[in-house]
C-alpha positions in Angstrom: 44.2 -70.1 -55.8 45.6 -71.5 -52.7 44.9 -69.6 -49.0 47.3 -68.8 -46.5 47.3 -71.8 -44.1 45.8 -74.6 -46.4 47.3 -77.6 -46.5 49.1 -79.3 -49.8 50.9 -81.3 -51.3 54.1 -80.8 -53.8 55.9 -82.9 -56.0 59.4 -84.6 -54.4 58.4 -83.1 -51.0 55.3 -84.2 -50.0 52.4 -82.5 -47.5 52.7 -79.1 -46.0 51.0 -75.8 -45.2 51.1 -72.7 -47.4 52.3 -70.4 -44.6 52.4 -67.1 -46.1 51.7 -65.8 -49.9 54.3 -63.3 -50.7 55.7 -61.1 -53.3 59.6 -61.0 -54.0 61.6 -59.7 -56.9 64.2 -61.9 -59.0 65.9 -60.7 -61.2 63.9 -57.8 -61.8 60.4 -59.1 -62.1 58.2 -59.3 -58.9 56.2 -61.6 -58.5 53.7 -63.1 -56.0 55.4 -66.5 -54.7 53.5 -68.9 -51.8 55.8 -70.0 -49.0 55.5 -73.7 -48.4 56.7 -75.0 -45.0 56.5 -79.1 -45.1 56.5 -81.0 -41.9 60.2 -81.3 -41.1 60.0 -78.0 -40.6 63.8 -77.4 -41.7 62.7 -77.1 -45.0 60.3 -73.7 -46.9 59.9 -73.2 -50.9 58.8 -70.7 -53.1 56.4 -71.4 -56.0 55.0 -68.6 -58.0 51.7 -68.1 -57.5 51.0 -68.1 -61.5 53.1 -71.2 -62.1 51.5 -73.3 -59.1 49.4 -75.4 -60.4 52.3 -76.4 -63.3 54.6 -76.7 -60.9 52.1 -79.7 -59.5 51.0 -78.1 -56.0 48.0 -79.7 -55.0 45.4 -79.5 -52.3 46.5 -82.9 -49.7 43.8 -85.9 -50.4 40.5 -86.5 -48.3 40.2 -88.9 -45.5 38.1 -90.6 -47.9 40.8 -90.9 -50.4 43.8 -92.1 -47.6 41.5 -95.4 -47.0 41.9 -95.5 -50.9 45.6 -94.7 -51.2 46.1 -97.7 -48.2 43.8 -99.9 -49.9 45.5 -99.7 -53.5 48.8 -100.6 -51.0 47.4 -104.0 -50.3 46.4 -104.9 -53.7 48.4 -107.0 -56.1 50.4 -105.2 -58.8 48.5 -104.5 -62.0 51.4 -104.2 -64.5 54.1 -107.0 -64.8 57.2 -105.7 -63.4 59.7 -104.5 -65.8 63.0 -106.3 -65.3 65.5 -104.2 -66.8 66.8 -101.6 -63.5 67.3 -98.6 -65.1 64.3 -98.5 -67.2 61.9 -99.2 -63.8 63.8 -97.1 -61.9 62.9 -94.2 -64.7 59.7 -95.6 -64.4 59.5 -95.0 -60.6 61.1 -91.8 -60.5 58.3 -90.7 -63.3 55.9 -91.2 -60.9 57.2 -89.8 -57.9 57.3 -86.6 -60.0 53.9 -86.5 -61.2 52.8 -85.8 -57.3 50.1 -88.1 -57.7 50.1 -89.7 -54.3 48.2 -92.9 -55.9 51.7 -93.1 -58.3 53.6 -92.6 -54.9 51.5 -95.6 -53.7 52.4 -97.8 -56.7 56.0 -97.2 -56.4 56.4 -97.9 -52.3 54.2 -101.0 -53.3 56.5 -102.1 -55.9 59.4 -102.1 -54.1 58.2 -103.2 -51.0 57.2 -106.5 -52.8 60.5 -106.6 -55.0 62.3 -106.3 -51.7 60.9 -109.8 -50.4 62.0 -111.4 -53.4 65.2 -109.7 -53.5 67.5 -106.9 -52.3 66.6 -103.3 -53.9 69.9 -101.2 -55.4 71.0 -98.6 -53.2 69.4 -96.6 -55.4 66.2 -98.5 -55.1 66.4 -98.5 -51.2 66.6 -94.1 -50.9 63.5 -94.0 -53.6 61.7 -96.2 -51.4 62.3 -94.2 -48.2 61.7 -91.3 -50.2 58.1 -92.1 -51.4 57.7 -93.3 -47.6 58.5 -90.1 -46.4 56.2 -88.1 -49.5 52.9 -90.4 -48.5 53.6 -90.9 -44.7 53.5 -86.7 -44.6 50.5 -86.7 -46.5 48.6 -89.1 -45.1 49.9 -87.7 -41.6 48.6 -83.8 -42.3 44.8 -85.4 -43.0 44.7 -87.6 -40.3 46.3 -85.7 -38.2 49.5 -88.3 -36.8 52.7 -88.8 -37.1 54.7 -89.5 -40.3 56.6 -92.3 -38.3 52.9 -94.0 -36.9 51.9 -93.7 -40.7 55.3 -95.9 -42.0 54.8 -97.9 -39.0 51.2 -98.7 -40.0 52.2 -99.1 -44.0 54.7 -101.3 -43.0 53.4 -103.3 -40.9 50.0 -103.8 -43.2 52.5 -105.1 -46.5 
């Protein structure tokens, strides 16, 4: 069970604080829901407290694991790079889901190498700032910068 003011991380919107645990009824059934605010601040969401953990809320990595998460960034891919578009762009999206910020890694790696070869898909380009935006808030919260110094710094290292 998560605390009021500990820090996480949840799928499709990256790092942010638990800032209250409360209960609310819908449709009928009350229930006890944490109140996630991420680091835009314009943004809060509800996740039952029972369904948390399914729902892929996470505690944020360890400083120890951010010098991983960059190093994994720097290292070729592992996995040839499928060429049909849609099924890597399932692919991608797949991971971004799974709220594994190592998977988030991956993804910004991939693209950001497909893109010096050639131009990403629309498509392509809004996943990539995406998963920029998901790892640059997580990586910011434990090191305590800012999300745009953290793309600065990923970019500027690929």
């Amino acid at each position: 069970m998560f605390q009021k003011g500990e820090k996480i991380s949840y799928p499709m919107h990256g790092a942010g604080i638990i800032e209250d645990i409360e209960e609310c009824t819908v449709f009928g059934t009350t229930q006890r829901y944490y109140v996630l605010r991420f680091s835009d601040g314009d943004v809060k969401v509800r996740v039952p407290v029972e369904n948390a953990e399914k729902a892929g809320l996470r505690r944020v990595i360890s400083p120890d694991e951010c010098a991983k998460v960059l190093e994994l960034l720097k290292q070729p891919e592992d996995t040839p790079e499928c060429t049909n578009w849609n099924r890597r762009n399932r692919e991608n999206l797949e991971k971004m889901k799974s709220g594994d910020i190592f998977e988030i890694a991956a993804v910004i790696r991939s693209l950001l190498r497909r893109e010096t070869r050639k131009n990403l898909s629309s498509s392509e380009k809004k996943m990539l700032g995406t998963s920029m935006q998901i790892l640059a808030s997580e990586l910011a919260l434990v090191k305590g910068q800012k999300n745009e110094d953290i793309i600065k710094s990923i970019t500027a290292m690929l």
